[in-house]
Structure formats: C-alpha cells, structure tokens
SETI-769849 format. One record per residue (C-alpha): residue number from 1; residue in three letters; x, y negated, z. Coordinates in Angstrom, 1 decimal. Example, Ala and Ser with C-alpha at 12.3 -4.5 7.8 and 13.67 -1.06 7.14 Angstrom:
SETI-769849
REC seq type   east  north     up
REC   1  Ala   12.3    4.5    7.8
REC   2  Ser   13.7    1.1    7.1
end
This chain:
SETI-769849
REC seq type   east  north     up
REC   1  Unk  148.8  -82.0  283.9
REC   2  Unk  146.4  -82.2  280.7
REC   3  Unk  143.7  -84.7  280.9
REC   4  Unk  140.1  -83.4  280.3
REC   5  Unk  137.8  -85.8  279.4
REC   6  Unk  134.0  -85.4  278.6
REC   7  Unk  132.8  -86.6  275.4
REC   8  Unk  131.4  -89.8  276.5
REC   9  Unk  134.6  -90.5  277.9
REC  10  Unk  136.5  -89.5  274.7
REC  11  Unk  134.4  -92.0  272.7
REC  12  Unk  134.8  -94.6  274.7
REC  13  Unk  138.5  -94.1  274.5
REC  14  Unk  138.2  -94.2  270.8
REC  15  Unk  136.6  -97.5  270.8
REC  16  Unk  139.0  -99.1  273.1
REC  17  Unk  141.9  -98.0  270.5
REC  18  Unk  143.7 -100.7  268.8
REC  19  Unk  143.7  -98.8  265.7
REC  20  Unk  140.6  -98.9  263.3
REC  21  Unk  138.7  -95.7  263.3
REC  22  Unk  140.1  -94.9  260.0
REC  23  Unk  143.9  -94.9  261.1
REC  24  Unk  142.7  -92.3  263.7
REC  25  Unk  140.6  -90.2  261.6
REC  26  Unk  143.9  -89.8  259.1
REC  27  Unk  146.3  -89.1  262.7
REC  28  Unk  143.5  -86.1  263.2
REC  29  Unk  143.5  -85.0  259.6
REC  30  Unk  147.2  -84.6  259.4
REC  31  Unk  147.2  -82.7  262.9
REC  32  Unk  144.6  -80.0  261.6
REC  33  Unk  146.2  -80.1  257.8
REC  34  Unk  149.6  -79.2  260.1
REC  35  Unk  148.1  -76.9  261.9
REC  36  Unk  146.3  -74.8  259.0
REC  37  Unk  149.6  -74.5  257.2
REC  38  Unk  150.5  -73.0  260.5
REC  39  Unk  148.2  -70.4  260.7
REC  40  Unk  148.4  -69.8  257.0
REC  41  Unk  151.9  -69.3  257.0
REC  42  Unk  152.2  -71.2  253.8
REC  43  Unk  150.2  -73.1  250.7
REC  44  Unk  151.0  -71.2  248.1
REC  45  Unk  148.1  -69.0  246.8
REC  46  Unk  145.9  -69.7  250.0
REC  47  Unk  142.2  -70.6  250.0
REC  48  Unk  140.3  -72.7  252.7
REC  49  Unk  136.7  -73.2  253.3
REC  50  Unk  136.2  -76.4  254.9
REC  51  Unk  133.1  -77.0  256.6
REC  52  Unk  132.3  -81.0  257.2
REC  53  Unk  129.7  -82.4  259.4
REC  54  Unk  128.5  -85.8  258.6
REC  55  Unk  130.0  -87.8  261.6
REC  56  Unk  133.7  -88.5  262.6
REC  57  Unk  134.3  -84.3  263.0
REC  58  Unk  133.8  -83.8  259.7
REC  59  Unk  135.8  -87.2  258.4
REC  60  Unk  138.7  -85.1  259.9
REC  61  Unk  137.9  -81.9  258.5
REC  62  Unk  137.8  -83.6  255.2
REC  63  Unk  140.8  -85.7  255.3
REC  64  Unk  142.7  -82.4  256.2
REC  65  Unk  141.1  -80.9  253.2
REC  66  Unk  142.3  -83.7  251.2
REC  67  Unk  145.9  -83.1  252.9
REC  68  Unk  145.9  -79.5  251.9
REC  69  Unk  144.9  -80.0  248.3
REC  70  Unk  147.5  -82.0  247.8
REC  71  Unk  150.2  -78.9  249.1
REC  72  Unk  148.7  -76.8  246.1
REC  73  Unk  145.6  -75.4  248.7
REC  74  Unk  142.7  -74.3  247.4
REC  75  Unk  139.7  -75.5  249.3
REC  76  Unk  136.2  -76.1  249.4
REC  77  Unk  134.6  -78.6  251.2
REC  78  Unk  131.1  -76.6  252.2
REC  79  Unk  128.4  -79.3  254.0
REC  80  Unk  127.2  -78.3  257.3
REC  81  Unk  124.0  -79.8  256.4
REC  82  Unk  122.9  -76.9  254.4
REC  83  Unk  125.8  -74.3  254.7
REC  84  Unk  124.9  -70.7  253.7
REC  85  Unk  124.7  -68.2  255.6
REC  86  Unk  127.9  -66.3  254.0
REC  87  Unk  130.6  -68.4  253.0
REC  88  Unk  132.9  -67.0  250.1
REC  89  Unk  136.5  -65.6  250.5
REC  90  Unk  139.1  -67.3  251.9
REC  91  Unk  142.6  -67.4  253.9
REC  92  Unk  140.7  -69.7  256.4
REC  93  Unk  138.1  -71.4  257.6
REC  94  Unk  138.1  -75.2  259.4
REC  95  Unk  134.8  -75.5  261.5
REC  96  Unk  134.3  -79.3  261.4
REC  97  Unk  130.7  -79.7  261.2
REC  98  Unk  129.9  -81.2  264.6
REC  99  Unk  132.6  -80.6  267.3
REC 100  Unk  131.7  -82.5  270.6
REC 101  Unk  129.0  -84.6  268.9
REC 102  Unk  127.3  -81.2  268.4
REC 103  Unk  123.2  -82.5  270.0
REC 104  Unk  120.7  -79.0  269.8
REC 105  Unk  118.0  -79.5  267.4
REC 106  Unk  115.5  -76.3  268.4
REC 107  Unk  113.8  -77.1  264.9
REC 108  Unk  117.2  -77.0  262.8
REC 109  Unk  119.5  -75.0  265.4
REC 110  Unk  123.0  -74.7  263.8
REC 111  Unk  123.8  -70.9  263.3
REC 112  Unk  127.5  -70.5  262.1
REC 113  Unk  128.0  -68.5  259.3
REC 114  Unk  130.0  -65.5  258.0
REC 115  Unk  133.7  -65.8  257.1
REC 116  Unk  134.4  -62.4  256.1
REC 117  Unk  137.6  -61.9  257.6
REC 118  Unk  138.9  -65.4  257.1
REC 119  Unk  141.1  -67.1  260.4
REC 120  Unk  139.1  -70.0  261.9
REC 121  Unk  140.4  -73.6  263.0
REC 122  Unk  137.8  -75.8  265.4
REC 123  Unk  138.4  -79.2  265.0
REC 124  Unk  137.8  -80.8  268.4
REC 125  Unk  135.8  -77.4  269.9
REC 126  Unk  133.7  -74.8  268.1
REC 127  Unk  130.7  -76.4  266.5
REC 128  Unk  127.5  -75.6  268.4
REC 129  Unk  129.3  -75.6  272.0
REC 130  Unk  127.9  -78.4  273.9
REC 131  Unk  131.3  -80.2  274.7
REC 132  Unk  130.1  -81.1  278.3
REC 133  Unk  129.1  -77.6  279.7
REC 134  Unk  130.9  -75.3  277.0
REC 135  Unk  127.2  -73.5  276.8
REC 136  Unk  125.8  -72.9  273.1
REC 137  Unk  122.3  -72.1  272.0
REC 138  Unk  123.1  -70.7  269.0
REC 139  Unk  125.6  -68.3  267.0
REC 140  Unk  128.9  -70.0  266.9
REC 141  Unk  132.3  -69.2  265.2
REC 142  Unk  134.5  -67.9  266.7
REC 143  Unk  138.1  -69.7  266.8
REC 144  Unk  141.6  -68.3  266.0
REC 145  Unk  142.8  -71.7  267.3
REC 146  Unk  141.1  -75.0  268.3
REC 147  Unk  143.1  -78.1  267.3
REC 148  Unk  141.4  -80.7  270.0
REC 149  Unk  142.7  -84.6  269.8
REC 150  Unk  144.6  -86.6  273.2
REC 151  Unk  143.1  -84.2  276.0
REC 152  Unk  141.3  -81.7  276.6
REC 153  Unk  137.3  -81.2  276.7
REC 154  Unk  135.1  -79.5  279.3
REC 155  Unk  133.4  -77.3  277.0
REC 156  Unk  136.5  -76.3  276.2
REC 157  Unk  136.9  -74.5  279.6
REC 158  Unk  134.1  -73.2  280.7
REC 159  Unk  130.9  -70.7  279.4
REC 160  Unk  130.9  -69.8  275.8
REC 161  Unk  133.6  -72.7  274.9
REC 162  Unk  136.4  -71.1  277.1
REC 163  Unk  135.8  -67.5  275.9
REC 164  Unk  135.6  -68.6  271.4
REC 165  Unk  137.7  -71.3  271.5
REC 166  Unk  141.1  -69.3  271.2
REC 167  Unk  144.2  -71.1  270.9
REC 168  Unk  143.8  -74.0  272.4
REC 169  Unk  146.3  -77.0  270.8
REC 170  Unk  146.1  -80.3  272.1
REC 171  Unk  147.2  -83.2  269.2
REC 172  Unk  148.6  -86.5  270.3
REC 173  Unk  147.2  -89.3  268.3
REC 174  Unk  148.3  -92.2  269.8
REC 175  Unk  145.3  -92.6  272.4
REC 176  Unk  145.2  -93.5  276.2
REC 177  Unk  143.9  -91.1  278.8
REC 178  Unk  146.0  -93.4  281.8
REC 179  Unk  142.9  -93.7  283.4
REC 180  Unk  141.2  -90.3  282.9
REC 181  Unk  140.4  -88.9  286.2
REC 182  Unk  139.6  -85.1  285.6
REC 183  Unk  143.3  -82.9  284.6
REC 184  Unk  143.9  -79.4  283.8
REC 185  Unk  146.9  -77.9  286.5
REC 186  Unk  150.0  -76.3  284.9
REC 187  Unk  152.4  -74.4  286.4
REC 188  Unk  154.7  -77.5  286.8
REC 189  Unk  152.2  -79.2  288.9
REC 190  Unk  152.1  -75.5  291.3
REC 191  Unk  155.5  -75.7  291.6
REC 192  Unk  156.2  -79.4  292.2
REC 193  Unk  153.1  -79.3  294.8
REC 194  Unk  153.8  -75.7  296.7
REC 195  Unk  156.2  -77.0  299.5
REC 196  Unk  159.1  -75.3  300.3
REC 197  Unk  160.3  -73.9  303.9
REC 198  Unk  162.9  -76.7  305.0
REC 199  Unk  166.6  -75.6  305.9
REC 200  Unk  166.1  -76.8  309.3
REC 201  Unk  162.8  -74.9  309.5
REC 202  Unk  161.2  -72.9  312.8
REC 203  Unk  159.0  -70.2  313.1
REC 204  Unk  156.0  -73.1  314.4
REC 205  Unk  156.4  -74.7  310.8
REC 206  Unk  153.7  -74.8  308.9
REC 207  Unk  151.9  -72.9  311.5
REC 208  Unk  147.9  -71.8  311.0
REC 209  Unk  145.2  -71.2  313.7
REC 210  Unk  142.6  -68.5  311.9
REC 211  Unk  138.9  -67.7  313.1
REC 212  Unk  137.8  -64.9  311.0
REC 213  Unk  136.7  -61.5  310.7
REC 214  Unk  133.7  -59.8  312.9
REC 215  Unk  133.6  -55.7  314.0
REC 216  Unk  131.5  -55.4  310.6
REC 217  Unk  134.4  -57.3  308.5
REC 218  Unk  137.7  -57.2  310.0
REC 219  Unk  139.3  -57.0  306.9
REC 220  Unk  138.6  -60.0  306.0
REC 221  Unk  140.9  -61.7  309.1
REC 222  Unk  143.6  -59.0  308.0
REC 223  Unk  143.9  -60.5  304.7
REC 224  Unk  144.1  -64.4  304.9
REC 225  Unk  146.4  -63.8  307.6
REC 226  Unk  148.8  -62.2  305.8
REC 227  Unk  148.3  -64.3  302.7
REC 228  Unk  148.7  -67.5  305.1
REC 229  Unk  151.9  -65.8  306.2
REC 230  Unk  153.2  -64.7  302.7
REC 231  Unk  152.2  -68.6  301.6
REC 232  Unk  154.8  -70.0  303.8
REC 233  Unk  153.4  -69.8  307.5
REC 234  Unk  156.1  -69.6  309.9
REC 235  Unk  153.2  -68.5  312.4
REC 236  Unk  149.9  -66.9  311.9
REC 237  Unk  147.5  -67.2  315.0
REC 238  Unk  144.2  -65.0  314.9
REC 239  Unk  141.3  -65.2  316.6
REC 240  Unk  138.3  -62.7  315.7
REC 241  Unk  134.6  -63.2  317.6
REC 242  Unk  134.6  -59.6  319.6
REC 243  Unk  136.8  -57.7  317.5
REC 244  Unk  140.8  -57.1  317.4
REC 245  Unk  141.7  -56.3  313.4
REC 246  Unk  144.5  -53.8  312.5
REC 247  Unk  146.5  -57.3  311.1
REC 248  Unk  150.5  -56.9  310.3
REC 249  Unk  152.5  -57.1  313.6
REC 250  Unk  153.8  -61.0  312.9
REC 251  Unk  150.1  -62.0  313.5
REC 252  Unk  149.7  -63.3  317.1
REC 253  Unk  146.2  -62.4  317.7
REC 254  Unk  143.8  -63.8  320.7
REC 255  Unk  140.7  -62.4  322.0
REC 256  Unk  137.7  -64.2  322.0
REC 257  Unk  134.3  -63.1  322.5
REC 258  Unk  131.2  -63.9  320.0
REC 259  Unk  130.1  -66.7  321.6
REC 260  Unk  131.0  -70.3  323.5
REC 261  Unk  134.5  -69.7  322.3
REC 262  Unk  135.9  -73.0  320.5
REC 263  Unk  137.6  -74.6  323.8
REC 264  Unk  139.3  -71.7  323.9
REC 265  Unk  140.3  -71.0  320.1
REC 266  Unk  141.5  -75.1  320.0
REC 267  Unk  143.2  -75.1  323.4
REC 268  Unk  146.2  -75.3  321.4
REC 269  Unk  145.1  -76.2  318.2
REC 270  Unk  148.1  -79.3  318.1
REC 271  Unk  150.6  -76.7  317.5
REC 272  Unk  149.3  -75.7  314.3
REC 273  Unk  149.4  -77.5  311.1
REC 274  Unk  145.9  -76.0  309.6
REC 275  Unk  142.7  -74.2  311.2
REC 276  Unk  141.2  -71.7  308.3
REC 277  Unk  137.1  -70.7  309.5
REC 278  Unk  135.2  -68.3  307.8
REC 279  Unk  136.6  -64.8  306.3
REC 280  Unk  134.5  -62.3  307.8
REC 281  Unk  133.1  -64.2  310.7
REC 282  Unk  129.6  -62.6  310.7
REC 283  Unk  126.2  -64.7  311.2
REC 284  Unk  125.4  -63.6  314.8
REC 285  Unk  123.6  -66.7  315.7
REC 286  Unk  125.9  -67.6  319.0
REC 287  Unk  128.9  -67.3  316.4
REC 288  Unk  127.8  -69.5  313.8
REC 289  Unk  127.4  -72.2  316.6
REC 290  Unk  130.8  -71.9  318.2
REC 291  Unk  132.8  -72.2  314.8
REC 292  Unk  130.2  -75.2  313.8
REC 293  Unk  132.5  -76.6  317.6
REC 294  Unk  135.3  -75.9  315.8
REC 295  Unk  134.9  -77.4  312.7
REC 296  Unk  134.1  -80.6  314.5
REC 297  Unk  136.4  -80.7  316.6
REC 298  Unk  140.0  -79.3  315.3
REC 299  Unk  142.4  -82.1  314.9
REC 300  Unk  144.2  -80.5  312.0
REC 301  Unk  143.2  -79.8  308.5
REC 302  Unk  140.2  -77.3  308.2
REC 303  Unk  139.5  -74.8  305.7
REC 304  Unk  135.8  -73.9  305.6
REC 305  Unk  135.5  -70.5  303.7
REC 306  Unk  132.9  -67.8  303.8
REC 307  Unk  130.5  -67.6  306.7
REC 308  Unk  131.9  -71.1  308.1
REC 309  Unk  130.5  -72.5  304.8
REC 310  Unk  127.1  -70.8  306.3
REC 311  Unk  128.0  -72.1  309.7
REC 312  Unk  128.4  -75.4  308.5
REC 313  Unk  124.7  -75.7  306.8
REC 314  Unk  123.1  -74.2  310.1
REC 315  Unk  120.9  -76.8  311.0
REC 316  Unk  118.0  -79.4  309.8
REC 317  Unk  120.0  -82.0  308.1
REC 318  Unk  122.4  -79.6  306.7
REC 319  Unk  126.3  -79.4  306.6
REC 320  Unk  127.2  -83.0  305.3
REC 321  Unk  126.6  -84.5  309.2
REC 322  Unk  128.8  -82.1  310.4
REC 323  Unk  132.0  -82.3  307.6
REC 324  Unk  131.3  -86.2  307.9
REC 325  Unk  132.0  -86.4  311.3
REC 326  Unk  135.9  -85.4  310.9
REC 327  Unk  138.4  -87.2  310.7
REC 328  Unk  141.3  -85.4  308.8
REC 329  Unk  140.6  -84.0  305.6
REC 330  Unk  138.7  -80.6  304.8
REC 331  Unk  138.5  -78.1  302.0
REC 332  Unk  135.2  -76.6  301.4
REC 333  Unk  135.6  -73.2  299.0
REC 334  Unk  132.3  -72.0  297.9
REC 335  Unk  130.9  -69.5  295.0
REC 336  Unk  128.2  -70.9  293.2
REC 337  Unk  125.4  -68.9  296.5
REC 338  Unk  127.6  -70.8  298.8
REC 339  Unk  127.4  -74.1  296.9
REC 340  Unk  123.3  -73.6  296.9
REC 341  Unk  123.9  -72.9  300.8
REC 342  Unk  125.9  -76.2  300.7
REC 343  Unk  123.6  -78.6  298.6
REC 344  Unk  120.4  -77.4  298.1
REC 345  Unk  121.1  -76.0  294.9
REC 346  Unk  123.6  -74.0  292.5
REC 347  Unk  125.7  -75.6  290.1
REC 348  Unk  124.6  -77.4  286.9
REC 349  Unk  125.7  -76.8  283.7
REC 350  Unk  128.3  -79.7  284.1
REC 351  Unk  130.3  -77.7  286.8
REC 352  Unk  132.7  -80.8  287.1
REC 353  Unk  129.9  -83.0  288.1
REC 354  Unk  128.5  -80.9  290.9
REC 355  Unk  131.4  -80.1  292.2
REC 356  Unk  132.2  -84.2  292.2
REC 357  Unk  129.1  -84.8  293.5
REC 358  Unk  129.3  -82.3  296.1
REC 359  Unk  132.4  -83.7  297.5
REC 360  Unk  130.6  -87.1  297.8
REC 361  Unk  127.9  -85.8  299.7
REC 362  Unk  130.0  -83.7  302.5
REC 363  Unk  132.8  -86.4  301.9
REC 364  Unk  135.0  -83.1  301.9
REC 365  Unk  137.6  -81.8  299.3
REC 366  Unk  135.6  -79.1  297.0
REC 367  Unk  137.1  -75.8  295.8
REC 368  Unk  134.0  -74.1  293.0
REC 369  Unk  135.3  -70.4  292.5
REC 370  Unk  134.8  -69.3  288.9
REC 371  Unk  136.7  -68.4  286.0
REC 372  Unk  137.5  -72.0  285.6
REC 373  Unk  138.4  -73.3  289.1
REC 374  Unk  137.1  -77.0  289.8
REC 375  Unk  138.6  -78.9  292.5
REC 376  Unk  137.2  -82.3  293.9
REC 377  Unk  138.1  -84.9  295.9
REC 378  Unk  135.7  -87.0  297.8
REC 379  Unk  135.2  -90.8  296.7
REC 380  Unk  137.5  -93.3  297.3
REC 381  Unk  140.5  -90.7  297.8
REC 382  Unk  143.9  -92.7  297.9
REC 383  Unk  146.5  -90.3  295.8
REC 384  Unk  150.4  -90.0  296.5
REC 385  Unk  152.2  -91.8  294.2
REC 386  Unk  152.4  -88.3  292.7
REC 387  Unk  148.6  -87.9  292.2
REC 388  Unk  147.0  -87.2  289.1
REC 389  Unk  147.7  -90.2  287.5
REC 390  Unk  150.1  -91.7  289.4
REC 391  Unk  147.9  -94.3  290.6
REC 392  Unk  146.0  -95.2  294.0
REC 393  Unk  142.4  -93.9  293.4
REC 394  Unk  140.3  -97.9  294.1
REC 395  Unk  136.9  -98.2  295.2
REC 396  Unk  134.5  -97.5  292.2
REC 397  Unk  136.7  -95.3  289.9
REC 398  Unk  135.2  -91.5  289.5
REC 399  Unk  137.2  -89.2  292.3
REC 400  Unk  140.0  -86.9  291.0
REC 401  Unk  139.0  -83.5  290.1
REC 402  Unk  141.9  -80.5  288.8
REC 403  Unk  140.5  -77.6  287.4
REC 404  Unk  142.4  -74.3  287.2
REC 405  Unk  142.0  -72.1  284.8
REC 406  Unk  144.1  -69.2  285.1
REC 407  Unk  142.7  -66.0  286.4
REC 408  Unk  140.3  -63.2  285.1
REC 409  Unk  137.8  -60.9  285.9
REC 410  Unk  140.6  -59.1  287.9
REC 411  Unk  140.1  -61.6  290.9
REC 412  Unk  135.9  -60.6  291.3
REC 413  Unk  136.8  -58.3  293.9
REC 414  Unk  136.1  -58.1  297.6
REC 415  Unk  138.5  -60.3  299.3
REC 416  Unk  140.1  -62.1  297.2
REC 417  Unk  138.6  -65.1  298.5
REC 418  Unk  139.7  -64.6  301.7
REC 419  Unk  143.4  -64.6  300.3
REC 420  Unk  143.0  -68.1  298.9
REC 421  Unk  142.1  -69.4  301.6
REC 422  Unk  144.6  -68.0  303.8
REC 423  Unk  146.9  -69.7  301.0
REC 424  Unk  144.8  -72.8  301.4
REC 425  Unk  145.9  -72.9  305.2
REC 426  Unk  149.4  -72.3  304.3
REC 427  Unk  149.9  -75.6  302.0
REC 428  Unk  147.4  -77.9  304.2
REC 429  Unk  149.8  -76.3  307.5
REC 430  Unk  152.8  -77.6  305.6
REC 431  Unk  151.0  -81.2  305.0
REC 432  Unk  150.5  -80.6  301.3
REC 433  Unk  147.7  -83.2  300.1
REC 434  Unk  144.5  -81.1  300.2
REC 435  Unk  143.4  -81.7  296.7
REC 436  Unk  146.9  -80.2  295.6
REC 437  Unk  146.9  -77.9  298.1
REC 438  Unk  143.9  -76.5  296.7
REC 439  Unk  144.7  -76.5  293.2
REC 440  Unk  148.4  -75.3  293.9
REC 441  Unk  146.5  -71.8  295.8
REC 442  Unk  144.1  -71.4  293.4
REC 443  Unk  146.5  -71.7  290.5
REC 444  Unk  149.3  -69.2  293.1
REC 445  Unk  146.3  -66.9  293.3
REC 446  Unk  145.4  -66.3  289.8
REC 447  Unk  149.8  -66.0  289.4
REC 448  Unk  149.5  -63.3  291.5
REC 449  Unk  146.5  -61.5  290.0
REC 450  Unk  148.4  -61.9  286.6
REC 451  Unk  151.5  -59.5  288.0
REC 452  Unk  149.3  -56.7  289.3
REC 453  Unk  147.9  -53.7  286.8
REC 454  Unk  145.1  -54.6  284.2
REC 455  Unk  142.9  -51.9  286.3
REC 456  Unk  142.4  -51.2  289.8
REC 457  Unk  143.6  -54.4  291.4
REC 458  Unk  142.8  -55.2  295.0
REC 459  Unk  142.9  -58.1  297.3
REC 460  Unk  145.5  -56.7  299.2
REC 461  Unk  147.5  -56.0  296.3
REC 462  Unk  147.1  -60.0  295.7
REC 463  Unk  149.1  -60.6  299.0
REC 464  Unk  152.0  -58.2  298.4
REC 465  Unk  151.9  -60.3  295.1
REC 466  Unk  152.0  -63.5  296.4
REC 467  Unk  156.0  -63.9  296.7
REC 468  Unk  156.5  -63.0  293.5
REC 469  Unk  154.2  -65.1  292.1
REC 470  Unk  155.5  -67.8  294.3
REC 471  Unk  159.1  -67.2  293.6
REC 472  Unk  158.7  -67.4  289.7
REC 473  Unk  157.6  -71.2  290.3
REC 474  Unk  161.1  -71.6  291.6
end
C-alpha cells in the first residue's frame, strides 16, 4: 500500500524530520533533477523552464534547476510571482510555483501559462490544485508526470488533480509515514486479502444469504448473485420480496412475499457466512420495514447496498440507530444520492473526510463509489496484524481509510453496483476483515472492468470477468 497523506499531515511530517529543512529540500531537488533527465532523455542540447514559487515548492524546483545546470541544461528560472502568460521554448517545463501550499487568492488567481509544446514535470501536484480535494479554480498545467515526495496526496486522486496530474512518481526522501492512516490499495494488497477456497473446502463455505431484487428489478438479484458465486461462494441463497428472478441454476432461491418476511429469510441465517440487502429491493413501504428486521437482526456480516441503504434511513432519527445496534461488522456502499440519504448531505469536497466521518456516525464500514473509491472504517477499529500499518488502530488515532483507484467511466453502468456487492458478500462470507474486504472487491471490480472492451461494457459482462480478474491476482 502507498500512504496518502493530506498536506497538513505532510508538513507536520516535515517538521518532525531529523534532518534540517535544507537536507530535504536538496533529497527533493535531486529526485525532480533525476526525473527531468528522464523525461528529457538526455542533457545535451535541452532547455528547461523552471517555474519557482516562493515557499519550499519552489526551493525544490530551484535546487533541481541548479542540478541540471550543472549537467550542461539550459534553464531558466521564471518566478511564479509574475510569470507571463507564454513562456518561451523549451524541452520542458517544471511547475514548482506552489504545489500543495497552493491557498486561492480570487484577487490574484494563479492561471498557468503556455508551454508551447514543451513536456511538464509537477513538483509535489500541479500548481493551482488544492492538494486536499484535487479541485482547482483556475487554469492549471497540465502534467506529463508529477514527481510527489514520501506518499502520496489527496489531490492527487481525486477531481481535476487525478485527471492533470499524469504520471504519478512517488520519491523516497528519507521521511516517515509509519503512522499515516489513509493508503492507496495495489494489486498486492487484492491479492494477499482475496481469500482463497481451502483444499478441504464444501459447497456451505463461504456461503451468502441475498435479499434483493423486486418484480420491477429482478436483475438486480440475478447479478450479485452470480457475482457472489463467481467471488468464491460455495452457496448462493436468494430471497426476492414477491418475485422469483431468472438467476443461474446454482442459486437456491426462496420465496418470500413483500412483507413481514425477515423470520423467515434468517431462519437459517447461521449457515451463511454474509447476508447482502439491497440490489433491487424496491421501496414498497411493507418491504423497506422487513429488510430494516433484517439488518438488525442477522448474526453475520451485512452488506447494505441499494434500497437497504434507503431502508436503513426510513425513520425519524435516521439510519445510525439502526447500523449501531449490530453487533458484527457492516459495510455500507453508497453513491454520493445515497450518502445524502445516509447523512443528511452529499459529500464534501474532502471525500476522505466524509466518508471518515460517515463511518463514525453509523459506526459502520464505508464504501463512497466514485472514480476514486474511499473506504472507511469506523473509530476505534482494531486491525489484523496485517492492517494498513501493521499496527492495532488505539483509541484517538484517525480510523483507517483505503482508497481505490482503479476503474473508469466503463463501470457508470446499471448494475455494476450490484456486482460489488455481491463480491462484497463473497469476501465478508469467507471472514475477510470488512475494511479489506471492501477494498479487495472494489479494487477485483475495476480488474474486471479493465479486461472487457473499451465500448459497450455491461454489468453482466463484469461477472463473466470476474475469474479472470481474480485469477491474474494469483
């Protein structure tokens, strides 16, 4: 995993450094100097355009320049304060005016200029993106590659900062993130965290219970069943309010009306490794009530997706009473309408701190869909020894949060939520820890996406995908 820190964070890192500022302003210099000669394939003959801020960005971007000069480069150092608006020719340009100390001045708004044709290095992230949110009021420049220092920044990942940021290169300097509480999943983390059918394994391994899908939405059931199933379910259990869907013939299906039906769907719910509520379930008022029963009162691992999520805010005081009052642990996926549904309100511009907060407030594991996927634990969450930093999580320290941030526009399609939370069930059914098991489907999910076409793609396709993607973890 890569730490992501915010920039509050990142400066207080700084000052807790043994090292004067100077030693780590030279460490930054020569990463960027290094990584200009990259992307200029060579010194001789080239020409760089520096442009230096007055804080510590720019004491990087000119101790680069400085490094560069010195390999026969020509370069200019051009002030931020001041640039113009067209900067002359050169091989490249290094954007360190502000980076993450970037603060939006409407009366002197930084508008980058124009580089001609010129490749562009960030220092830290693209001046003029707020290194919090990644949002940007201005025109910024966009990066060839973004040479960021110890870990990775917010802005980096989300908004404008995710989509003109290009190649993103993260420089070790010597600083330490041991106690950073916000990472970036990889595909070793999927793969250490997806579990693995046992040799000795039966078809009620991993089993998961599903209440989803409504005569209006049966599709919804069809696919996070099979995507449970495809995830590693030994045994997929469906029950749909009124309705029988045209599932695959390995899903055990049983009829339940619309109403008064949660003794009946949890009869044998300690079977089952995982109950998934939601896909598809309708909001016929009797409905909404029974699967609010079954929230509360399943004795395994609960996904809330969809209309659950609904369900779950259906009443005065909202849905935090109701996730509160379970016991074992629960994974709430909600698109920014459902997280308004949830908390009163959509998300801020500091996606990672509503989606904390959130979590804290329903004392429930949150999964915010976007193209950046933020995953958070609720306070006081005591990780494996394997856990994001390898540490118990004590009283007081800030809740672990993984973001994901594979996927693309591909996944916007109907269903494709359903599928990740079918795969959700299938890791919590196989007692992965939720906040892995979360990040390990969303991470699977966007695999998947990644191995169908470039056009056309369906969430059905997504679960025929799902082995592959699952298999190239292996």
């Amino acid at each position: 995993m890569m730490p992501v820190v915010t920039p509050v964070e990142m400066r207080e890192i700084d000052a807790s450094a043994p090292e004067p500022p100077e030693e780590l302003i030279q460490r930054a210099g020569a990463a960027v100097a290094r990584s200009a000669v990259d992307l200029l394939g060579g010194t001789y003959g080239r020409v760089v355009n520096v442009i230096a801020g007055a804080g510590n960005n720019g004491a990087d971007g000119r101790d680069a320049a400085e490094r560069l000069r010195r390999r026969g480069v020509k370069v200019r150092i051009i002030e931020a304060e001041g640039c113009p608006a067209v900067l002359p020719p050169a091989d490249l340009v290094i954007d360190a005016a502000y980076g993450t100390g970037y603060r939006s001045d409407p009366a002197r708004p930084w508008s980058a200029p124009d580089v001609g044709d010129a490749l562009v290095l960030a220092v830290d992230i693209p001046s003029g993106v707020d290194g919090l949110t990644g949002t940007a009021d201005g025109v910024v420049l966009t990066a060839d590659r973004t040479i960021t220092f110890q870990a990775l920044k917010p802005g980096l990942l989300f908004d404008v900062g995710a989509v003109c940021s290009g190649e993103v290169v993260v420089a070790d300097i010597g600083l330490d993130t041991s106690v950073v509480a916000c990472h970036l999943v990889d595909a070793v983390d999927a793969a250490r965290w997806w579990p693995r059918r046992p040799t000795d394994a039966h078809k009620w391994h991993a089993a998961v219970k599903v209440l989803a899908g409504s005569e209006s939405m049966p599709g919804a059931a069809e696919l996070c069943t099979a995507a449970a199933l495809r995830g590693g379910s030994g045994l997929v259990s469906l029950s749909s309010p009124g309705c029988r869907p045209n599932t695959r013939s390995e899903v055990v299906q049983l009829a339940i009306g619309i109403s008064d039906f949660a003794d009946q769907v949890l009869s044998d719910i300690g079977r089952f490794g995982s109950l998934v509520v939601g896909p598809g379930l309708g909001r016929h008022d009797d409905t909404l009530l029974a699967a609010r029963d079954c929230i509360r009162d399943a004795t395994v691992p609960v996904v809330v997706d969809g209309d659950a999520i609904f369900a779950a805010a259906w009443s005065a005081e909202g849905a935090a009473p109701l996730l509160r009052e379970r016991e074992l642990a629960t994974v709430v996926t909600p698109h920014d309408g459902e997280f308004s549904i949830l908390t009163g309100a959509r998300p801020s511009k500091d996606r990672i701190a509503s989606c904390r907060g959130a979590a804290a407030e329903l004392d429930a594991h949150v999964l915010l869909k976007g193209p950046t996927t933020v995953v958070a634990a609720p306070p006081d969450t005591v990780s494996a020894p394997d856990g994001p930093d390898g540490l118990e999580w004590a009283s007081g320290r800030p809740s672990p949060v993984l973001l994901v941030d594979r996927g693309d526009e591909r996944l916007a399609t109907a269903g494709s939520g359903d599928v990740l939370a079918g795969l959700i069930g299938a890791a919590l059914a196989a007692d992965v820890e939720p906040l892995h098991a979360a990040a390990a489907a969303a991470w699977i999910h966007a695999a998947a996406a990644d191995l169908g076409s470039a056009e056309g793609l369906l969430a059905g396709d997504l679960v025929d995908l799902l082995p592959e993607a699952i298999g190239a973890l292996r």
